[in-house]
C-alpha positions as CSV (number, residue, x, y, z in Angstrom):
1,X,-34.0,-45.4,-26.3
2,X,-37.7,-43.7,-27.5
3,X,-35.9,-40.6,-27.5
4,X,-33.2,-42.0,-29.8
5,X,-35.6,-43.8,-32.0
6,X,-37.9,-40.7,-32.3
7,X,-34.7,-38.5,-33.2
8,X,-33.4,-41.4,-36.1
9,X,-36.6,-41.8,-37.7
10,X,-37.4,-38.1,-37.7
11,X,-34.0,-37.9,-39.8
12,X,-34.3,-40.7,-41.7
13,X,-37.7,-39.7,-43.2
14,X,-37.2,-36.1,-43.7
15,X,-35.2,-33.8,-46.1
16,X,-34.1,-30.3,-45.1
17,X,-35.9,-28.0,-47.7
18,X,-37.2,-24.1,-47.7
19,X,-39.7,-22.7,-49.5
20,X,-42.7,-24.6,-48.8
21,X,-45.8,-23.2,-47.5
22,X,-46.1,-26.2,-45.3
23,X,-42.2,-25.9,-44.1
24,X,-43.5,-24.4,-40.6
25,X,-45.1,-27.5,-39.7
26,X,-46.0,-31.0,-38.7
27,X,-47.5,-31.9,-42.3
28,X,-44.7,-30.5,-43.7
29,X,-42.2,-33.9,-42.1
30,X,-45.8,-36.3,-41.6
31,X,-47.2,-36.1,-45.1
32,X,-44.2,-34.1,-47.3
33,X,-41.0,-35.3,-45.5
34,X,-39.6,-32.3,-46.4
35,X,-39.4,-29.6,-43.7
36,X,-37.3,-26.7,-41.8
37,X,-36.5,-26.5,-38.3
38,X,-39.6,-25.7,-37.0
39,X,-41.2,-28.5,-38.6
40,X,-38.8,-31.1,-37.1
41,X,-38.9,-29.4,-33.9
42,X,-43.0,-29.8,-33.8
43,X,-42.8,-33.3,-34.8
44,X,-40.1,-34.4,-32.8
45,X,-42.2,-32.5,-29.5
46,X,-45.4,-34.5,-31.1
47,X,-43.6,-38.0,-31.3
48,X,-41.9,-37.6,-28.0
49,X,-45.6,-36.6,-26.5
50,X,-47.0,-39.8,-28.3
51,X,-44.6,-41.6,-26.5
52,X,-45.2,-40.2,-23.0
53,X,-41.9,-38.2,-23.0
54,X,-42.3,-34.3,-21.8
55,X,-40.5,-32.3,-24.5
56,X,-40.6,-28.9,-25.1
57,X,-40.3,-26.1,-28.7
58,X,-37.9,-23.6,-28.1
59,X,-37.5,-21.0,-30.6
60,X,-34.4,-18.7,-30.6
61,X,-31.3,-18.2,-32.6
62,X,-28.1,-20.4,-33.4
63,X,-25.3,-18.2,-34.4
64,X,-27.2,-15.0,-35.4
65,X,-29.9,-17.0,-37.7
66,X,-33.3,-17.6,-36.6
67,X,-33.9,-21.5,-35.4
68,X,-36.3,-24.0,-33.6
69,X,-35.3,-27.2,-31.5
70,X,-36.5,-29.2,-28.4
71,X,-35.9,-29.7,-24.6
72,X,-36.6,-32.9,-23.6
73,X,-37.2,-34.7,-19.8
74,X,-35.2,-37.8,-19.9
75,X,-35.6,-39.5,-16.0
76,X,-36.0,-36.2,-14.4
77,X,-33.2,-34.4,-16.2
78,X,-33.7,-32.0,-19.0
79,X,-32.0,-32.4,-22.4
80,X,-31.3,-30.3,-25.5
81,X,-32.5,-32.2,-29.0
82,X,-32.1,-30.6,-32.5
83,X,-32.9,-32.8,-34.9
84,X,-32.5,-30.3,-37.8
85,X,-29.0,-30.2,-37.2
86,X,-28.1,-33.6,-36.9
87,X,-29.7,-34.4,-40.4
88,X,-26.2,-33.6,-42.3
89,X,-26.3,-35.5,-45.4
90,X,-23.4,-33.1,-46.5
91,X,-21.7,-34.1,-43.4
92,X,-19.6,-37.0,-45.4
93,X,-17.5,-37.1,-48.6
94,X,-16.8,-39.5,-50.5
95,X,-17.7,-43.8,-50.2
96,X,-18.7,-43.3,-46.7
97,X,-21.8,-41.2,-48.0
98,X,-23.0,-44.3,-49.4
99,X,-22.7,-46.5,-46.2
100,X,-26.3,-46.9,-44.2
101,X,-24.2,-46.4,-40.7
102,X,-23.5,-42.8,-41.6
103,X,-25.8,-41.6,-43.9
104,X,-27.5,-38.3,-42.3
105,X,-27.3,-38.5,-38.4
106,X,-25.2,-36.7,-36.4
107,X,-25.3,-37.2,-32.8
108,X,-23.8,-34.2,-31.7
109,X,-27.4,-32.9,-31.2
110,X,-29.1,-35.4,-29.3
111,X,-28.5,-34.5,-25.7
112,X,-25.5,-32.7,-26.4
113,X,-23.0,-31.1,-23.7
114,X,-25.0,-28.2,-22.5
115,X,-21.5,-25.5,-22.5
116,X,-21.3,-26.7,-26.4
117,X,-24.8,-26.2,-27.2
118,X,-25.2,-22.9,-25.4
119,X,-21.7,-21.4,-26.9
120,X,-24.0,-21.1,-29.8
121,X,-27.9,-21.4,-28.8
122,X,-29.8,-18.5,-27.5
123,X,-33.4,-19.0,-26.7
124,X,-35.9,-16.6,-27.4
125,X,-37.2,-14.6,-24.1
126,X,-40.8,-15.0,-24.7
127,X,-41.2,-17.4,-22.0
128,X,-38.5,-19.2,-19.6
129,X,-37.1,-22.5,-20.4
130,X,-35.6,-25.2,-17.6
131,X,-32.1,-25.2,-17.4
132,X,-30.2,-28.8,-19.0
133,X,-27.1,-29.5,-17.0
134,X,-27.2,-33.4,-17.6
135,X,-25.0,-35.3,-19.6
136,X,-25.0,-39.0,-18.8
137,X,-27.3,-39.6,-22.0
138,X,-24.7,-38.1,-24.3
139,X,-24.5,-39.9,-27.2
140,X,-20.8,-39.7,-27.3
141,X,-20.9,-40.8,-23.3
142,X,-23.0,-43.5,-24.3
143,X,-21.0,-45.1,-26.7
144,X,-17.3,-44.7,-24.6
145,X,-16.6,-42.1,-27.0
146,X,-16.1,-39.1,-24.7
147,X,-12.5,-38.8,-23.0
148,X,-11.4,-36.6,-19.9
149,X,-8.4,-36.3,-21.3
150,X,-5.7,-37.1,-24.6
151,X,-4.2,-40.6,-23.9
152,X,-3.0,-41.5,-27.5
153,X,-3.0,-45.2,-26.9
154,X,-6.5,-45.0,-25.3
155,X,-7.6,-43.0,-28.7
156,X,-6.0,-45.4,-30.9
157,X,-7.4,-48.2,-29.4
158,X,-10.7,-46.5,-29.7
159,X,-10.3,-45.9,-33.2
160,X,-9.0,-49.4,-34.0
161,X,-12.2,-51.3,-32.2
162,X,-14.6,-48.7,-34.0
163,X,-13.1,-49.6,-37.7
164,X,-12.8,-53.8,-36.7
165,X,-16.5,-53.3,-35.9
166,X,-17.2,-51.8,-39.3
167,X,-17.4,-47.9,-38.8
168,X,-17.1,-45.5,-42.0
169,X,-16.3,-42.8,-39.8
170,X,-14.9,-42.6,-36.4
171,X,-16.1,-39.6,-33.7
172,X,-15.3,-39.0,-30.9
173,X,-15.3,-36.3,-28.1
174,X,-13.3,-34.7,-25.2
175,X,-14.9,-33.2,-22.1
176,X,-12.7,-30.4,-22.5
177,X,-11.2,-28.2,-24.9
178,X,-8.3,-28.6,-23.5
């Protein structure tokens, strides 16, 4: 739940922006609200260290481009974070832009499956990081979201109780690509 809370409010308060001198770090999303990945990444380690919760910067690349993000120990299992990414105001078209449910977060980053994340995260070799294998505090897990395998009724049903409870957007996962 801190975890969550930390992760929200980071995206809630802070815009996505280059080209500040400040962009690098914590002042950048404390005092500017404006930041890059490193900044989020610094302030989300901060917070989650505020809090009591051991979290980690790692530094690497995401599909070729340089990039910062966060391990974090959630009840003795580690846990990829990455804020940056799941602030996605561009995520949404249309209406649903405008509805408070969906506005910026994506939760595909906040202790996502670890073979998704590391199809395109590499960490930087300048000093080890622990290895995340957990994923009972998937978002997607979580919230009944996740299925094993393609049942449309099971799907539909899923979909149908998500928009009766007021959803702009429906997501959902599989634990398989299959």
């Amino acid at each position: 739940e801190k975890v969550k809370y930390i992760y929200d409010e980071l995206i809630l308060r802070t815009e996505y922006e280059q080209g500040s001198a400040d962009s690098q770090n914590i002042c950048s999303v404390l005092l500017n609200q404006r930041s890059v990945c490193q900044g989020y990444a610094k302030t989300f380690q901060y917070l989650c260290q505020l809090a009591g919760i051991p979290a980690m910067l790692v530094t690497g690349e995401v599909n070729g481009e340089g990039h910062a993000w966060n391990i974090v120990e959630i009840n003795g299992e580690q846990y990829y974070v990455d804020a940056t990414n799941g602030d996605q105001p561009a995520f949404l078209e249309g209406g649903a832009v405008s509805l408070e449910e969906h506005k910026t977060t994506i939760y595909d980053y906040l202790c996502p499956f670890p073979q998704e994340y590391e199809q395109l995260y590499t960490a930087s070799d300048e000093f080890p990081v622990p290895e995340c294998t957990a994923t009972d505090l998937n978002f997607y897990v979580l919230n009944q979201a996740c299925f094993d395998t393609y049942d449309e009724q099971q799907i539909y049903d899923f979909c149908c109780m998500r928009l009766e409870n007021g959803a702009a957007v429906v997501r959902f996962k599989f634990t398989s690509q299959e």
